[in-house]
N, C-alpha and C positions, 0 to 999 in steps of 0.2 A: 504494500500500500504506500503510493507518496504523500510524504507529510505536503501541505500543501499552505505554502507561505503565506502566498496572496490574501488568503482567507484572514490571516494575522497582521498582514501591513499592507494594503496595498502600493504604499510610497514607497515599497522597500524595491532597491533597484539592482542591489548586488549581493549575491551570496554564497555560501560553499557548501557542498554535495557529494557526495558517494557515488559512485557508478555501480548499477546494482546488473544490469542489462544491455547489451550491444547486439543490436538486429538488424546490419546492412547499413545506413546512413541515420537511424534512431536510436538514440539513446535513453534509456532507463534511470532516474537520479533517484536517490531516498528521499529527498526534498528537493522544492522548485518554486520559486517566486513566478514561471512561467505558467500566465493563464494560458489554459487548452480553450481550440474553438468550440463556444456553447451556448446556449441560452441565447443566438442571435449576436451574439459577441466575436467578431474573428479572434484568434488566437495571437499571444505577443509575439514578437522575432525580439534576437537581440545574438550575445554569443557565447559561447563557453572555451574557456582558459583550461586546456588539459594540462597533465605534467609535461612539465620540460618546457613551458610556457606555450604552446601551438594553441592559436585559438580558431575556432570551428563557427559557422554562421549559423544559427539557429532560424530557416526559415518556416515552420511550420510547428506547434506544438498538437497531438492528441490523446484524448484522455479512453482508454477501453480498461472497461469495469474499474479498477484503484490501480489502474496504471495509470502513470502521464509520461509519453511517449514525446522527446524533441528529435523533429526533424533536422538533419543539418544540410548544410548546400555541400560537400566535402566527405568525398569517401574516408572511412577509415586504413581501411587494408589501404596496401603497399601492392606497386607491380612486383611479383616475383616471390610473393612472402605468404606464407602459409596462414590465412584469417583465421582459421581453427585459436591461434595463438591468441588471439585476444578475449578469447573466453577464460585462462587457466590464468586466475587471479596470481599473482607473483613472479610468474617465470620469466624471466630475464630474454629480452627479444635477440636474435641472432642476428644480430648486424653481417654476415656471411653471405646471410641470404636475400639479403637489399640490395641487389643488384645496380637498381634506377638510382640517380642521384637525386631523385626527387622524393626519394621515399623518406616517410616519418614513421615514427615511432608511433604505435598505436598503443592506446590505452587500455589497462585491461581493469575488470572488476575489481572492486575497491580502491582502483584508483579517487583520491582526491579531486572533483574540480572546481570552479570559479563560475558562476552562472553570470550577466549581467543585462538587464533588461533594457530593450530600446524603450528610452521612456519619452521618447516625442509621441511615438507609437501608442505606449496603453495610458498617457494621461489623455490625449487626445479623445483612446476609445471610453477612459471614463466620463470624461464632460459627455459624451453623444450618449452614452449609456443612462447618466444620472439625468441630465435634461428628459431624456425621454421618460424616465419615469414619474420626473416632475408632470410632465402635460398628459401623460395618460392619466394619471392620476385623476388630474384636474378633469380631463376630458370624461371619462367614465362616471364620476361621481356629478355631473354637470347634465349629462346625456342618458345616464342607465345604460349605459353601452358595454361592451368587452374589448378590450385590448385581442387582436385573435391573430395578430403578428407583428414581427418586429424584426429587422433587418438591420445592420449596423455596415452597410458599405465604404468604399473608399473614398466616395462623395458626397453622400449624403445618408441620412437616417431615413426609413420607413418605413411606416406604421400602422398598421390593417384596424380599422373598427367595424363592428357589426352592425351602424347605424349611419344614417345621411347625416354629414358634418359640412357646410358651406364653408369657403377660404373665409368669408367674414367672421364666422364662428369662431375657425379655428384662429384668428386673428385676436379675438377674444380673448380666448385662452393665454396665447402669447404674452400681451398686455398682463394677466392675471399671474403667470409662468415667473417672467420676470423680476416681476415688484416681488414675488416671493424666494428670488434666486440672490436680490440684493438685500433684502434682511438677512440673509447668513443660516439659516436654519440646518440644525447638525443633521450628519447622516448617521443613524442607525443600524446593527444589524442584532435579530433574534435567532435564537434556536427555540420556540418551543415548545413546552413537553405536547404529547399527542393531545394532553385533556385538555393542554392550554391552546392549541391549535384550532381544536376543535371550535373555540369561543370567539377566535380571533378573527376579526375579518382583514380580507387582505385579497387580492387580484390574485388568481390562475387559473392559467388555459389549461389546466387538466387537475383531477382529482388528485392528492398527494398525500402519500403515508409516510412512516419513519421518519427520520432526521432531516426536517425541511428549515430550510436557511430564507427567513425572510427580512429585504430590504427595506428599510422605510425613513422616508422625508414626511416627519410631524407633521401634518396640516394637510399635508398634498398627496401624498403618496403610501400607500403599504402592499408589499409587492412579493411572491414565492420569487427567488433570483438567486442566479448562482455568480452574477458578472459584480467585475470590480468595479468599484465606485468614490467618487471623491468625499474626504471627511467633510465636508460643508457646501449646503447649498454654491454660495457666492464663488466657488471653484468651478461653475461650471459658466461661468462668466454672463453669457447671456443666450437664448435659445432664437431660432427664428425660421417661423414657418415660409416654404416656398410655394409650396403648390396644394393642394385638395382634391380630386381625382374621384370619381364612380371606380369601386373595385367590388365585383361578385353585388351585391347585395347593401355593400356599407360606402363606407368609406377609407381613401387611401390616403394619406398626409406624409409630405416631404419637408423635413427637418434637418435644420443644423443649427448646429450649438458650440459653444465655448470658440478657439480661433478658430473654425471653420466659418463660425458666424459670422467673426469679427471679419476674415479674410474678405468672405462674399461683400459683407456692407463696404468696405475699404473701396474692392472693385467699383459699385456701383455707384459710390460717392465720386470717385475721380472721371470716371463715365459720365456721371450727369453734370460737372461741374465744368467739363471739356464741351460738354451739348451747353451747357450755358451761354460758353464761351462764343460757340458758332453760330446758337442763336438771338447771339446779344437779348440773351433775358435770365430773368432771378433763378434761382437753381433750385426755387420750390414751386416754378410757372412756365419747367420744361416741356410737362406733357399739354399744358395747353398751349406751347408754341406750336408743337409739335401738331396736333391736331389742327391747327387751321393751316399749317403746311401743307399736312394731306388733302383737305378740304382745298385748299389753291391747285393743288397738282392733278386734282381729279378735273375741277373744272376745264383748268386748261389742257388734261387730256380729255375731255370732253369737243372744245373748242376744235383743237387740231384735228381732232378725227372729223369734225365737220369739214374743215378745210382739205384735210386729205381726202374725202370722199368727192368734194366738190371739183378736186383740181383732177383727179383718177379720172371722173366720168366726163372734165373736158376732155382730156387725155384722148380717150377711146372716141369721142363724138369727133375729133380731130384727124381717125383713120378711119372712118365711116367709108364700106364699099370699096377698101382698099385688098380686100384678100388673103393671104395669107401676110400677115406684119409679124416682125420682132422689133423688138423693144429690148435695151439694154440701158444700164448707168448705174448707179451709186442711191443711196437714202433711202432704201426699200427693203425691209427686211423679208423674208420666206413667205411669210399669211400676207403681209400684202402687195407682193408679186403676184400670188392666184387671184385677190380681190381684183387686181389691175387686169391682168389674163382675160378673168372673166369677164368684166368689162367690156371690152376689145374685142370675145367672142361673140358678144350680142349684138356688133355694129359693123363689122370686119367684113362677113360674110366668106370667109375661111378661116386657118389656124392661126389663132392668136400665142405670140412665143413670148413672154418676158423673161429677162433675166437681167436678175439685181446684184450687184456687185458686195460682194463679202470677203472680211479681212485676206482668203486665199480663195481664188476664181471665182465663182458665181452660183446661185440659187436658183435653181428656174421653175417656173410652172407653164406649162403647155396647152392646151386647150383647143379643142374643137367640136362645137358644138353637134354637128352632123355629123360627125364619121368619125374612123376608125385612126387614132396614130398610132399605134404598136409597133409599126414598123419602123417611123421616124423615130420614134426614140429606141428602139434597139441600136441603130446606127448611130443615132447622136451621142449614146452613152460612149456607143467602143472608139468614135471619132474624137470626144471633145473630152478625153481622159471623165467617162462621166457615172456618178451612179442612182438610181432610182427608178421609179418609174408609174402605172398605173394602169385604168383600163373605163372605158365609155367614154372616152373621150378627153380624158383629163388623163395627165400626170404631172408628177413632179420630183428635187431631186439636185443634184448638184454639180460642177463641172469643174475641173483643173484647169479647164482652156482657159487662153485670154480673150479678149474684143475682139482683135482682129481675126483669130481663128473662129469664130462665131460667128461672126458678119460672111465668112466665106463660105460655113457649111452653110448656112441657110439661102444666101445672096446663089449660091449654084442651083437652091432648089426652088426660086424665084419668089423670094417672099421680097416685101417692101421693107425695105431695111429704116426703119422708124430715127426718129434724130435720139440724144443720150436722154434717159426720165428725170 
């Protein structure tokens, strides 16, 4: 069974241990300050110090039945060295048989080591841990709801409830979260007995017998939880909801807390304070610049598109009874090349060709109202480096050629070579 530190300090960041077990690149300690992945909590990294000073990376800790099993990035065994050896507590390793100059000395059972926690890593997942229990807290005893999951990711916190939660609500809470994060209110933890269990109210997703460890923030929070957590509210600095979401039935809330929060806010403040800037206004009257921005840019794509439809269908009234035309130039993107095309096919009285110049050769759309092009553009593609295509009379599609090779494949097939759009 590992004694399990965490349980006794969470703050503690360095310790020393026993090697009880060696399984491939996992190692076995008697004791470990390393939380294993649980409770929705990922597991710490950090690294262990064997004898002879070699330190090993700890990426991964787990816990099966009263084991806690650390993964390390770093084989133990040696090229060339018999692994068997590191199970036979005391025996003296053959340096004979170390062939590789890269090889180490492996450790064997009861070797002494040096554990030491990345503690950017599990202070981090405490504040996201303890925050969360702050606002469930709040949010279930607010709502009659259930907490019925809880994910502790690399970016953010999320949190399943079994009820419809609005972002204003849970905005609510925030505000409520907070003010209770900056009173300081200490953090708890109970063992107790089953009679007393019995009486105690307290949040879990499933029924629980024996020796159940429950967390609890006075006022806000009382919680079954196996994850580390910081000695006082005011450690988890400040919580802050992003998003609200329909998940299954309830609701889904996206959270961040302590510097993840602060990181995000930072972001957004230099963001909005730079939008200030460019939109010469207050840095609390961005989104209403903002909005009648969009409001001007609709209109005046509103506008344009008036005027681009008006100058198009001069355009086409301009090759009226002309026959088969093309049309080439510049300002026209794909959709309104075919707008143009078609145009041009309802007045032309053969194949209307435009083609609109794009940062490399051209876009084109084709058209003819009465008949069949499949065959002109079979050859147009393989003449004018081209690919696309279509069928009833339309296609479209795009060409590697330049101008002057376009004005030739068509000008041979006698179309009216139109001036630039």
């Amino acid at each position: 069974m590992t004694e399990k530190l965490y349980y006794k300090d969470a703050y503690l960041r360095e310790f020393s241990a026993v090697i009880e077990e060696m399984d491939g690149q996992r190692i076995l300690l008697d004791r470990t300050a390393f939380y294993p992945e649980g409770g929705g909590q990922g597991a710490d990294h950090g690294e262990l110090e064997l004898p002879g000073g070699r330190k090993v990376t700890v990426i991964d800790v787990q816990e099966e039945g009263e084991k806690i099993w650390h993964v390390i990035r770093e084989p133990l065994t040696s090229p060339g060295r018999n692994s068997e050896a590191s199970d036979n507590a005391g025996e003296v390793p053959n340096r004979e048989s170390e062939a590789s100059d890269t090889a180490v000395e492996v450790p064997n059972r009861g070797n002494k080591v040096t554990g030491r926690i990345d503690w950017n890593r599990r202070f981090d997942h405490m504040q996201q841990h303890s925050g969360e229990h702050i606002v469930s807290g709040m949010i279930c005893r607010r709502f009659h709801c259930d907490n019925v999951g809880f994910h502790l990711g690399e970016d953010s916190v999320t949190i399943d409830f079994n009820t419809v939660i609005s972002f204003g609500q849970a905005l609510e809470i925030e505000e409520e979260a907070n003010a209770y994060i900056r009173e300081d209110h200490p953090f708890e933890v109970l063992w107790p007995s089953a009679g007393e269990l019995e009486t105690l109210e307290y949040r879990s997703k499933k029924e629980l017998t024996g020796a159940v460890r429950i967390a609890r923030f006075p006022g806000a929070d009382c919680c079954a939880c196996c994850g580390t957590h910081v000695s006082g509210s005011a450690q988890v600095g400040l919580v802050k909801f992003l998003s609200a979401g329909r998940f299954h039935d309830g609701t889904r809330l996206e959270l961040l807390c302590g510097k993840r929060a602060v990181d995000f806010l930072s972001v957004n403040f230099r963001e909005n304070k730079a939008s200030a800037v460019l939109l010469s206004s207050k840095e609390d009257q961005t989104s209403d610049h903002v909005k009648k921005l969009i409001e001007e840019n609709l209109r005046l794509k509103t506008e344009l598109s008036d005027v681009q439809e008006r100058l198009f269908r001069m355009r086409a009234e301009g090759l009226r009874e002309k026959g088969d035309v093309l049309l080439t130039g510049g300002g026209m993107n794909a959709v309104q090349a075919r707008i143009q095309a078609d145009l041009i096919a309802d007045v032309c009285s053969g194949t209307a060709a435009v083609f609109a110049e794009k940062e490399e050769g051209y876009n084109y759309a084709v058209i003819r109202k009465d008949g069949e092009i499949s065959d002109l553009i079979k050859v147009l593609n393989q003449e004018l480096e081209g690919r696309g295509g279509g069928r009833n009379g339309f296609a479209q599609g795009s060409v590697a050629a330049g101008k002057e090779k376009i004005e030739a494949f068509f000008g041979a097939r006698g179309f009216f070579i139109s001036g630039n759009i």
